[in-house]
Backbone and ligand atoms as CSV (ligand in chain L), in Angstrom:
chain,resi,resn,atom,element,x,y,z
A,1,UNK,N,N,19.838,-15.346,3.386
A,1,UNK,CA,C,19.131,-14.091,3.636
A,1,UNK,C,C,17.682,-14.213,3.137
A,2,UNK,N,N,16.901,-13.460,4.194
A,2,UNK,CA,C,15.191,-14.099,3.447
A,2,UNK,C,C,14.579,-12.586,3.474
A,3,UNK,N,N,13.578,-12.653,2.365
A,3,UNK,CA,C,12.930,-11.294,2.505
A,3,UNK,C,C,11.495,-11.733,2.171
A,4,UNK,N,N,10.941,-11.025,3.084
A,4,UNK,CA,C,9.234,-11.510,3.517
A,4,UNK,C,C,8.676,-10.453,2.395
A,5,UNK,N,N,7.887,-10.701,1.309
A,5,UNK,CA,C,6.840,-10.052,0.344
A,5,UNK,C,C,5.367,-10.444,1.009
A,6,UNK,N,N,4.841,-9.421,1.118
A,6,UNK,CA,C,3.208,-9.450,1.737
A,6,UNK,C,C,2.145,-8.722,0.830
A,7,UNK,N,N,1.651,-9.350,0.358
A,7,UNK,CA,C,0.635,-8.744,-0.748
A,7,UNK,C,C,-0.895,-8.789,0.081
A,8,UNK,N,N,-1.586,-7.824,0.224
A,8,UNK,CA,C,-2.958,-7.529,0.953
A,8,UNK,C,C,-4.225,-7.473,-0.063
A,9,UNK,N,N,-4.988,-6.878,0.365
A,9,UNK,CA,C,-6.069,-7.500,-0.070
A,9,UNK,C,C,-6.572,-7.461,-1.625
A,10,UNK,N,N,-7.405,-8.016,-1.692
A,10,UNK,CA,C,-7.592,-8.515,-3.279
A,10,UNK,C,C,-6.630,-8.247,-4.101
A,11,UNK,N,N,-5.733,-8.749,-4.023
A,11,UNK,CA,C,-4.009,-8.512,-4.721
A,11,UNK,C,C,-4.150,-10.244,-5.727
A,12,UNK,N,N,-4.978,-11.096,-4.817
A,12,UNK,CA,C,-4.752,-12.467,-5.242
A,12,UNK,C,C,-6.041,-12.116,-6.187
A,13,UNK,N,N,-6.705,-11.102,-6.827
A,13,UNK,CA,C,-7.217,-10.904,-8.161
A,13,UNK,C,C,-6.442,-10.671,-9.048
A,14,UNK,N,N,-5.229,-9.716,-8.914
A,14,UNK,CA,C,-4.771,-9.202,-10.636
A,14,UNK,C,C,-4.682,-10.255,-11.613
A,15,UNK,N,N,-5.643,-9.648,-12.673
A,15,UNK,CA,C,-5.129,-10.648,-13.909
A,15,UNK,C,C,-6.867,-9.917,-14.423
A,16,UNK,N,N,-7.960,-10.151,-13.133
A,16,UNK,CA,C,-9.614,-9.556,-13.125
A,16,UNK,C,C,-9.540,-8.040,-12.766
A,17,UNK,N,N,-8.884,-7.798,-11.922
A,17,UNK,CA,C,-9.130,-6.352,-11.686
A,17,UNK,C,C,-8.657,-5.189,-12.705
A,18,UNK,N,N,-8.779,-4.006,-12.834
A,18,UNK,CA,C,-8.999,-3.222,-13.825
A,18,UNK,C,C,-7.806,-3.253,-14.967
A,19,UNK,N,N,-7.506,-3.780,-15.321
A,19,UNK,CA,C,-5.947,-4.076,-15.773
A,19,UNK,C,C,-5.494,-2.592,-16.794
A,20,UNK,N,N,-6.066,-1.799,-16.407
A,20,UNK,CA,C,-5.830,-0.595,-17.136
A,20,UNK,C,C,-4.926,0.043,-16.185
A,21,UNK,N,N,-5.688,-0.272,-14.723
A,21,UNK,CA,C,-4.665,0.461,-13.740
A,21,UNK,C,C,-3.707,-0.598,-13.183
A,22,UNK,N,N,-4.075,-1.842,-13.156
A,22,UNK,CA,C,-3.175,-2.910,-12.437
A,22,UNK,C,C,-2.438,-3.680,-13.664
A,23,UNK,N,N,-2.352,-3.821,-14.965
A,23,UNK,CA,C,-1.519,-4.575,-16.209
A,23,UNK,C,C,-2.287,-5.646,-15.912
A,24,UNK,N,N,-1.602,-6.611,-16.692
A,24,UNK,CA,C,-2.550,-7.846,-17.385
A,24,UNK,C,C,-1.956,-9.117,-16.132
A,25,UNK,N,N,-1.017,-8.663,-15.741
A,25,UNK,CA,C,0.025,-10.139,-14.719
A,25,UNK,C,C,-1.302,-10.068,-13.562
A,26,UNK,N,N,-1.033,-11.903,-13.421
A,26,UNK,CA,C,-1.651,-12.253,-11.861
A,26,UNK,C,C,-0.877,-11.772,-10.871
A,27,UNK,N,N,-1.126,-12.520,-9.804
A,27,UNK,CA,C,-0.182,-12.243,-8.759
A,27,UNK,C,C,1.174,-13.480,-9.030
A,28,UNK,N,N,0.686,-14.797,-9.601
A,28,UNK,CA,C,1.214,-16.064,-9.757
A,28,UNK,C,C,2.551,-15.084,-10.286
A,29,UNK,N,N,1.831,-14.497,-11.914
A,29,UNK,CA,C,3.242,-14.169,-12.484
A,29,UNK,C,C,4.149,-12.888,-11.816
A,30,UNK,N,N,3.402,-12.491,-10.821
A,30,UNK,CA,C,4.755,-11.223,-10.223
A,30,UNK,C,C,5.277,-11.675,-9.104
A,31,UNK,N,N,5.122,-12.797,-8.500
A,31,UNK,CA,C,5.821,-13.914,-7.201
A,31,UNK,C,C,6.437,-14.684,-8.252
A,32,UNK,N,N,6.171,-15.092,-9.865
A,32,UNK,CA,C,7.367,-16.014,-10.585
A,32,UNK,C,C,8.535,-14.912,-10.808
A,33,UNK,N,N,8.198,-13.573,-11.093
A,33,UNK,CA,C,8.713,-12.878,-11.613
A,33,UNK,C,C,10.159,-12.127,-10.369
A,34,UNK,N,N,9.536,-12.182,-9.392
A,34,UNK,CA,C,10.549,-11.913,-7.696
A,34,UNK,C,C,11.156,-13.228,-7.838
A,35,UNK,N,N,10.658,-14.631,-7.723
A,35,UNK,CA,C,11.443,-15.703,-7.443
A,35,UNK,C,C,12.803,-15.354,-8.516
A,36,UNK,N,N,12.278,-15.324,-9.801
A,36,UNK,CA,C,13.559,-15.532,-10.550
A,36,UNK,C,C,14.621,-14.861,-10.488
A,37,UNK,N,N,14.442,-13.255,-10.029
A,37,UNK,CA,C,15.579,-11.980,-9.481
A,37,UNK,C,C,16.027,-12.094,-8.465
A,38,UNK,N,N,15.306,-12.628,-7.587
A,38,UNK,CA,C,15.956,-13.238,-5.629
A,38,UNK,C,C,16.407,-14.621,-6.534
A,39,UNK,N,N,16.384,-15.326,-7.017
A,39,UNK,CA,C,17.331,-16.477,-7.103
A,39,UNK,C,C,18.695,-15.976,-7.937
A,40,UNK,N,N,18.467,-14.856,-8.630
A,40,UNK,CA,C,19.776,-13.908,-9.290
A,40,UNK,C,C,20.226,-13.695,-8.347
A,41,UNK,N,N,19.856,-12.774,-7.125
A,41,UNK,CA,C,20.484,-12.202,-6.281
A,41,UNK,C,C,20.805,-13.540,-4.903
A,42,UNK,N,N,20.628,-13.940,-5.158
A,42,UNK,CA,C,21.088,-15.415,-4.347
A,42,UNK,C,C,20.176,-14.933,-2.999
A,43,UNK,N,N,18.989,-14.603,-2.955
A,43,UNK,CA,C,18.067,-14.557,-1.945
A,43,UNK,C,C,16.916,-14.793,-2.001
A,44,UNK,N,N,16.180,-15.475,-0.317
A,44,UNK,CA,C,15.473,-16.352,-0.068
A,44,UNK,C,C,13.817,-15.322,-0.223
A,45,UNK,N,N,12.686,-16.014,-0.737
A,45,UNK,CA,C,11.486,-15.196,-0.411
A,45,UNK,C,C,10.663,-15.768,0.281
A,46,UNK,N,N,10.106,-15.280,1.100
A,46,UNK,CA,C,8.542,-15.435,1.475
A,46,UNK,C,C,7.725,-15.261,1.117
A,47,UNK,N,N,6.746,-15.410,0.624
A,47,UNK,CA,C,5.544,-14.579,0.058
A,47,UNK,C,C,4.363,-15.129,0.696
A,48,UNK,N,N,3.489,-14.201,0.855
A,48,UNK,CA,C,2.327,-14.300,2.112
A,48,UNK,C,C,1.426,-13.256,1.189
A,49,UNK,N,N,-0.075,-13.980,0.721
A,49,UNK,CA,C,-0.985,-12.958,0.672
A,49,UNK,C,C,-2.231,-12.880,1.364
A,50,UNK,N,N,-2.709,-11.972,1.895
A,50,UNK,CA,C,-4.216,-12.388,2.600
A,50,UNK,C,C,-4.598,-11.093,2.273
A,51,UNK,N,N,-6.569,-11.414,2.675
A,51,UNK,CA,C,-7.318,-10.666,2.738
A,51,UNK,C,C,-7.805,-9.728,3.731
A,52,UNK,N,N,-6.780,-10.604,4.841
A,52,UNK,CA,C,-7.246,-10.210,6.082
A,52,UNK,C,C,-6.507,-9.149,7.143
A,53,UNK,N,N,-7.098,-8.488,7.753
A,53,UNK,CA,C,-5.734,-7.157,8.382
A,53,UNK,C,C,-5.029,-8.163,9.269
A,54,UNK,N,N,-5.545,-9.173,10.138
A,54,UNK,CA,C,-5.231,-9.577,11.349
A,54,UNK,C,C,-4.505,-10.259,11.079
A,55,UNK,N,N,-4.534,-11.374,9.615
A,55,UNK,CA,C,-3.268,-12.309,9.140
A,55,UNK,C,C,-1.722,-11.631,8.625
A,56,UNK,N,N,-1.942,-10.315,7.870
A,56,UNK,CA,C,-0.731,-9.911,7.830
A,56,UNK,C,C,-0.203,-9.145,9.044
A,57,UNK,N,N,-1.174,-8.327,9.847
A,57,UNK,CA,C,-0.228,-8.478,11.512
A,57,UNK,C,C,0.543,-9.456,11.493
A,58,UNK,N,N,-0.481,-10.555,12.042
A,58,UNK,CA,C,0.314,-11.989,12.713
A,58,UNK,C,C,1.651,-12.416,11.683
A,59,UNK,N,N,1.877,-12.130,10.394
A,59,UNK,CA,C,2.874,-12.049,9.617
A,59,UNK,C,C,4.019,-11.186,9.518
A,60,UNK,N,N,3.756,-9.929,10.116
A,60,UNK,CA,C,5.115,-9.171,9.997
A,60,UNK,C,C,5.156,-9.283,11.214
A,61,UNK,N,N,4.553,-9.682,12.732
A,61,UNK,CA,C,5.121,-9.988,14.047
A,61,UNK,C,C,5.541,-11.079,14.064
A,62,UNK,N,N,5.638,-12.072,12.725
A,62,UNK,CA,C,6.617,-13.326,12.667
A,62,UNK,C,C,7.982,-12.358,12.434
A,63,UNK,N,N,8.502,-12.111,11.818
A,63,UNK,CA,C,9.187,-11.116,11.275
A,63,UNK,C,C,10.488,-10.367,12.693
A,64,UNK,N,N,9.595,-10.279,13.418
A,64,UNK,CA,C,10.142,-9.477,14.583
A,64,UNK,C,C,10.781,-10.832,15.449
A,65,UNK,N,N,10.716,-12.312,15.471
A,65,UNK,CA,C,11.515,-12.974,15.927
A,65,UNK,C,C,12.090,-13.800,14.774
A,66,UNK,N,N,12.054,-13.807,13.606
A,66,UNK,CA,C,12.311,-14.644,12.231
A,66,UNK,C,C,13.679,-14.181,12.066
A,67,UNK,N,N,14.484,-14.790,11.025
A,67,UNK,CA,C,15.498,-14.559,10.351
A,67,UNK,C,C,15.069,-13.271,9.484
A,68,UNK,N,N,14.345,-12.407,8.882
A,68,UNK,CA,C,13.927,-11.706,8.312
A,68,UNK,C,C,15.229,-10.870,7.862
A,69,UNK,N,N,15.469,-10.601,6.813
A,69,UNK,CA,C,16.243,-9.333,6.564
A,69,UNK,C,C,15.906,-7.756,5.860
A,70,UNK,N,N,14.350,-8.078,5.614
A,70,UNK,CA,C,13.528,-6.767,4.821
A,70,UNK,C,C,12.252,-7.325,4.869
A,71,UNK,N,N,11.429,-6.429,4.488
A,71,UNK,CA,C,10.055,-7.038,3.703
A,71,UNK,C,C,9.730,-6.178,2.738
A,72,UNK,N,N,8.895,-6.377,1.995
A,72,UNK,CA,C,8.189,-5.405,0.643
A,72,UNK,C,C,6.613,-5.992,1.034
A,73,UNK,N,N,5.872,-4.596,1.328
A,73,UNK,CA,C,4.599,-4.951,1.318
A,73,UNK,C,C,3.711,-4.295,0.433
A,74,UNK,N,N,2.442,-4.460,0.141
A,74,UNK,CA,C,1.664,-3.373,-0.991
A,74,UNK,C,C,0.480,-4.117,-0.064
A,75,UNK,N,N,0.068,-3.111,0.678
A,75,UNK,CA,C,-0.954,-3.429,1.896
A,75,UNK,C,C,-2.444,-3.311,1.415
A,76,UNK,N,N,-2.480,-2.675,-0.036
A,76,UNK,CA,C,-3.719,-2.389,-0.502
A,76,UNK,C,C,-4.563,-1.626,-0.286
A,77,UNK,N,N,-5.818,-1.658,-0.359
A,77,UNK,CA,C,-6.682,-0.539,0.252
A,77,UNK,C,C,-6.433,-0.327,1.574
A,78,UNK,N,N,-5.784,-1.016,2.283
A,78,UNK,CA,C,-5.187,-1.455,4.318
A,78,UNK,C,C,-4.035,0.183,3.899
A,79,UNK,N,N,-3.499,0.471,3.070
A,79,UNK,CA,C,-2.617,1.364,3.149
A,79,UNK,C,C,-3.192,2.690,3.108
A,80,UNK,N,N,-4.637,3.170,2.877
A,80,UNK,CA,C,-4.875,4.549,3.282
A,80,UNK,C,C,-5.470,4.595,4.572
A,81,UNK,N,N,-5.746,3.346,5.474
A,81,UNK,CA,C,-6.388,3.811,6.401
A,81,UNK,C,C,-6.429,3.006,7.765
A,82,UNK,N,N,-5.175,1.577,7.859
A,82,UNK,CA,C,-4.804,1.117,8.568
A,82,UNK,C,C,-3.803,0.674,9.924
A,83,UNK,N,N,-4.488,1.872,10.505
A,83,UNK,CA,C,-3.680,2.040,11.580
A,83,UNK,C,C,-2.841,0.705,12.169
A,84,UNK,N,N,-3.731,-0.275,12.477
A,84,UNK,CA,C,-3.096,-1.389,13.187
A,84,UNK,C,C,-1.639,-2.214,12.369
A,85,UNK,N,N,-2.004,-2.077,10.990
A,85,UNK,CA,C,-0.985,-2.539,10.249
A,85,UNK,C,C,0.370,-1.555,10.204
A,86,UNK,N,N,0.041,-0.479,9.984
A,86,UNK,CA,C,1.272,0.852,10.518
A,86,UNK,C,C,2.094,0.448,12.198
A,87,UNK,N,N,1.448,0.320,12.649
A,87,UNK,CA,C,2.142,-0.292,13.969
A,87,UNK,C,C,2.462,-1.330,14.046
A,88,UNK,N,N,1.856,-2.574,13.209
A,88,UNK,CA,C,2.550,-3.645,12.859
A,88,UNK,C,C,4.204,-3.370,12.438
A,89,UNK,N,N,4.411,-2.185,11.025
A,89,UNK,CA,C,5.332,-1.710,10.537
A,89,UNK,C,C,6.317,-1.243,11.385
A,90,UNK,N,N,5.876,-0.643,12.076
A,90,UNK,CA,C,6.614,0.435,12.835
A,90,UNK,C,C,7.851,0.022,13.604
A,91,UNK,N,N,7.096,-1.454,14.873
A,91,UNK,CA,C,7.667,-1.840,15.665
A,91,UNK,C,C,8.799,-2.887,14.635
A,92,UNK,N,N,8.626,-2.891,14.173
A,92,UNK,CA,C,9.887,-3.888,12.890
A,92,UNK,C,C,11.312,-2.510,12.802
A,93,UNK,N,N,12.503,-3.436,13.435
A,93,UNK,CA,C,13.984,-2.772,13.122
A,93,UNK,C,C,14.559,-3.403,11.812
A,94,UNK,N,N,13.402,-3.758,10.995
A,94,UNK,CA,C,14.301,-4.088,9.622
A,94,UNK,C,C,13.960,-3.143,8.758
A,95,UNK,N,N,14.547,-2.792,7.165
A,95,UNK,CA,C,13.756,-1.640,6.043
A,95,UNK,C,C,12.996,-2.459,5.785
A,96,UNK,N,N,11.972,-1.833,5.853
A,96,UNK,CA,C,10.182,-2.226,5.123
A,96,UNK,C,C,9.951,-1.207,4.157
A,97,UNK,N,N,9.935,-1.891,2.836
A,97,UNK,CA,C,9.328,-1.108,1.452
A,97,UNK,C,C,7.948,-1.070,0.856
A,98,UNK,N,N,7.639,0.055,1.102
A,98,UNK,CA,C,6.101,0.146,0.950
A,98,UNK,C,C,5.473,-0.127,-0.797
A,99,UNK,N,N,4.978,-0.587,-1.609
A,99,UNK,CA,C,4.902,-0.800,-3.190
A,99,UNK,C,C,3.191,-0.653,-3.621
A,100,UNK,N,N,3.194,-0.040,-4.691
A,100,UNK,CA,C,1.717,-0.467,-5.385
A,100,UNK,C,C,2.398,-0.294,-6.577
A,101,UNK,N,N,1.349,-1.481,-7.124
A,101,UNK,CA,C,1.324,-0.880,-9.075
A,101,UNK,C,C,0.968,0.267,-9.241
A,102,UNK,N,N,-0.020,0.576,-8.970
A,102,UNK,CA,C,-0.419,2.278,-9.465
A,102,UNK,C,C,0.155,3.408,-8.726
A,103,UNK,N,N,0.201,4.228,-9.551
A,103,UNK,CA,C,0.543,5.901,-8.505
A,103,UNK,C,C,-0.540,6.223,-7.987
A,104,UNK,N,N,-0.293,5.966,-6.670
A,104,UNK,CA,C,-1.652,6.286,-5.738
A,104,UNK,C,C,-1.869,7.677,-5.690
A,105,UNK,N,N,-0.924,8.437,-5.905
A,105,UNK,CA,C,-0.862,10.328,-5.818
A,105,UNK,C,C,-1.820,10.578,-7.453
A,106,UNK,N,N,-1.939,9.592,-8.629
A,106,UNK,CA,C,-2.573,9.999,-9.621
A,106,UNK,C,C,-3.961,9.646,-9.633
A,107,UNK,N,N,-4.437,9.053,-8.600
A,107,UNK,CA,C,-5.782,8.202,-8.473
A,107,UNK,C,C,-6.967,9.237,-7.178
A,108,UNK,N,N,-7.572,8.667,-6.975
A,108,UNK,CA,C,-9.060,8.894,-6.423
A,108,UNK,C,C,-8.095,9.852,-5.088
A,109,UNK,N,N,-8.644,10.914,-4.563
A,109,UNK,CA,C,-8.098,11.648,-3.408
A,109,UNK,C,C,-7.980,10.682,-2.148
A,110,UNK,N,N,-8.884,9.616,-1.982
A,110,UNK,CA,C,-8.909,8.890,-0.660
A,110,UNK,C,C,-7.432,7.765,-1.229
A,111,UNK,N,N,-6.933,7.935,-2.007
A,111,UNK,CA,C,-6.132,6.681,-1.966
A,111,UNK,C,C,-4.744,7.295,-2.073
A,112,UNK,N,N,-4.808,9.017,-1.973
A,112,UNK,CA,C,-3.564,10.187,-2.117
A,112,UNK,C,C,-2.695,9.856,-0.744
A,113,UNK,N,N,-3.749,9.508,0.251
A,113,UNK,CA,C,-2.776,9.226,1.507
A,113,UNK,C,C,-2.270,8.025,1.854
A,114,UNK,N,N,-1.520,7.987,2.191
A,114,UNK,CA,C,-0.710,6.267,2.940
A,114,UNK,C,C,-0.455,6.527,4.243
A,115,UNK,N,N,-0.971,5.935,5.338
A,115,UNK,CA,C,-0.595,5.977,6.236
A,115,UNK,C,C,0.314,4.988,7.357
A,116,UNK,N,N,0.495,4.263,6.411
A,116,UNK,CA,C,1.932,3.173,6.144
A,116,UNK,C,C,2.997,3.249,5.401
A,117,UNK,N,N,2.850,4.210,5.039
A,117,UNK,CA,C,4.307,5.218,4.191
A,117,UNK,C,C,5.286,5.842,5.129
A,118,UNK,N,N,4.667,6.312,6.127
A,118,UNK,CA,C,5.860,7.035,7.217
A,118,UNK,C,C,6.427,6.453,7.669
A,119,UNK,N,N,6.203,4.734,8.037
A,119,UNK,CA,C,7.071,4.018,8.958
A,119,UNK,C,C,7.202,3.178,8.173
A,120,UNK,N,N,7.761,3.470,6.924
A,120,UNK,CA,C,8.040,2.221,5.872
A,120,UNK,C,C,9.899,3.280,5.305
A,121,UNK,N,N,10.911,2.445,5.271
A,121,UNK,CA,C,11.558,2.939,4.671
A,121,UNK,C,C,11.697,3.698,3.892
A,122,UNK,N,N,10.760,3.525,2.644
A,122,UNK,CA,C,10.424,4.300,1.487
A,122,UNK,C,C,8.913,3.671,0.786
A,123,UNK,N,N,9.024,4.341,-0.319
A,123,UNK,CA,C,7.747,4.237,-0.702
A,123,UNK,C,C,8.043,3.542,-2.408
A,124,UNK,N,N,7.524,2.845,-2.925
A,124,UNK,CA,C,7.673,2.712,-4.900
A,124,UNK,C,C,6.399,2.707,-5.288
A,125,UNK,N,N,6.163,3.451,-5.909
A,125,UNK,CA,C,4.679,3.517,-6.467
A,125,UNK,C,C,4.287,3.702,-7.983
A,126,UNK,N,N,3.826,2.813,-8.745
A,126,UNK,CA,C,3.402,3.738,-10.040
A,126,UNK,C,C,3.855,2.751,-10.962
A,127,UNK,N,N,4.852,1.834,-11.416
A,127,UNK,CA,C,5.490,1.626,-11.922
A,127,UNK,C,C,5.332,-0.127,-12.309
A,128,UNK,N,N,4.166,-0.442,-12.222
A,128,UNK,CA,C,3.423,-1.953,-12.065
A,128,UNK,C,C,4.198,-3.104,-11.114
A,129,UNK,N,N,4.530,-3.793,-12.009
A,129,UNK,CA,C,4.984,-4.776,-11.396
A,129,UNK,C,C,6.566,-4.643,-11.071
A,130,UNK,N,N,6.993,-3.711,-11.542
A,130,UNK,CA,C,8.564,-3.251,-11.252
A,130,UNK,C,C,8.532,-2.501,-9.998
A,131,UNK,N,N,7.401,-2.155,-9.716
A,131,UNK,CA,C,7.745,-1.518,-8.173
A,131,UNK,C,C,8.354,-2.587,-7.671
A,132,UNK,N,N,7.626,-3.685,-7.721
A,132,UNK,CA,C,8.458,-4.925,-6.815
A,132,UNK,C,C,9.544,-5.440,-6.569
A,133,UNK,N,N,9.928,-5.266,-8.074
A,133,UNK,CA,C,11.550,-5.451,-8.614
A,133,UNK,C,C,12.067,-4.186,-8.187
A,134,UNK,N,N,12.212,-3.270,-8.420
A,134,UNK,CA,C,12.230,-2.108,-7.783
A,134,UNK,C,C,12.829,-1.995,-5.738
A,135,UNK,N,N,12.016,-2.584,-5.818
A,135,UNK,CA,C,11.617,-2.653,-4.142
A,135,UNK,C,C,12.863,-3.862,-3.593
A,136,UNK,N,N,12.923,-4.809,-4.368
A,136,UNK,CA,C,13.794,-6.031,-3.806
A,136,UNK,C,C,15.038,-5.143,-4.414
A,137,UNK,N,N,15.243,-4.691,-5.638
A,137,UNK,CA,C,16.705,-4.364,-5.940
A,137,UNK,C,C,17.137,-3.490,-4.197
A,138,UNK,N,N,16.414,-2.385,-4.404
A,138,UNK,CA,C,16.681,-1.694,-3.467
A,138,UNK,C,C,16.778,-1.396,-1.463
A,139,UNK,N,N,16.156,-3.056,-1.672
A,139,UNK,CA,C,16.660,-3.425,-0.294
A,139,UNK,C,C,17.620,-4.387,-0.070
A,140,UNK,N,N,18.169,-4.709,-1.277
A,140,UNK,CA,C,19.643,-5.675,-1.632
A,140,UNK,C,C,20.630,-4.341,-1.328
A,141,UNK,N,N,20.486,-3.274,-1.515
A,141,UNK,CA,C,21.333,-2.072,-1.582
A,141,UNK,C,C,21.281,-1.947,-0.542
A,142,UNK,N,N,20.604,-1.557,0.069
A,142,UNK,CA,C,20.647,-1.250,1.486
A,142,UNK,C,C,21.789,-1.810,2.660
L,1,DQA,C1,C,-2.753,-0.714,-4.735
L,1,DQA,C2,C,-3.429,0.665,-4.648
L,1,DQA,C3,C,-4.545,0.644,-3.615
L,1,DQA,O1,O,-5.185,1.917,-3.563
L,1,DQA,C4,C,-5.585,-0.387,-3.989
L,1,DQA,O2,O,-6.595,-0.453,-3.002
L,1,DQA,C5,C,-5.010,-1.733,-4.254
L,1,DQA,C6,C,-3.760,-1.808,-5.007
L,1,DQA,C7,C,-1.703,-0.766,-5.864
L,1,DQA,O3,O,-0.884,-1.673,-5.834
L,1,DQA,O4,O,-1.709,0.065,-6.764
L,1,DQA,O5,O,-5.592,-2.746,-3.933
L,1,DQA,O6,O,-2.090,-0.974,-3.519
């Protein structure tokens, strides 16, 4: 069983970015930190990060002919205002879990909306790097 993790843009900073709102982990240590709970749960990961809208398209429309059994994405700033990636989401018949470290509902008003939240299974927000864990427990449930 494989589950595609997609981390968007400047995600491949944490460790530099504000670590007040994002914690002190890179990205290295929250992809060591999924490997070791998917190898608990005897499941396979992907992990894919870019900067770019057009590379994670072309990544979750792998998805739509792949073995895929979920994905967990945290689309980044792409999540208040990326239409094309929402339809990326959309057309996917697998659960897609939407994640950020921060509570986007406690932050700046432009970052209150997701518009990749509606066609995402659910949403985990707030909760750092456990959204992720979070996010994989709960599409093992599924
Ligand atoms: C984020 C929240 C977004 O608003 C922001 O642009 C990010 C990270 C989070 O994980 O908290 O890059 O998705």
């Amino acid at each position: 069983m494989k589950i595609l993790v997609v981390h968007g843009p400047n995600l491949n900073l944490l460790g530099k970015r504000d670590k007040s709102i994002y914690g002190n982990d890179t990205l290295e240590d929250i992809n060591n930190m999924l490997h070791i709970r998917a190898k608990e749960l005897k499941v396979e990961l992907d992990i894919f990060q870019s900067n770019c809208e057009g590379d994670i398209i072309d990544k979750l429309q792998q998805a739509i002919i792949g073995d895929v059994y979920g994905v967990i994405i945290n689309p980044g700033a792409y999540t208040h205002y990326s239409i094309a990636i929402r339809d990326a989401i959309e057309v996917l018949d697998i659960p897609v879990i939407e994640v950020h470290l921060s509570n986007i509902f406690k932050r700046e008003d432009f970052r209150k909306q997701s518009v990749t939240a509606p066609v995402c299974t659910g949403q985990i927000t707030g909760f750092g790097v456990n959204s992720y864990l979070l996010a994989l427990e709960a599409l093992m449930m599924n």
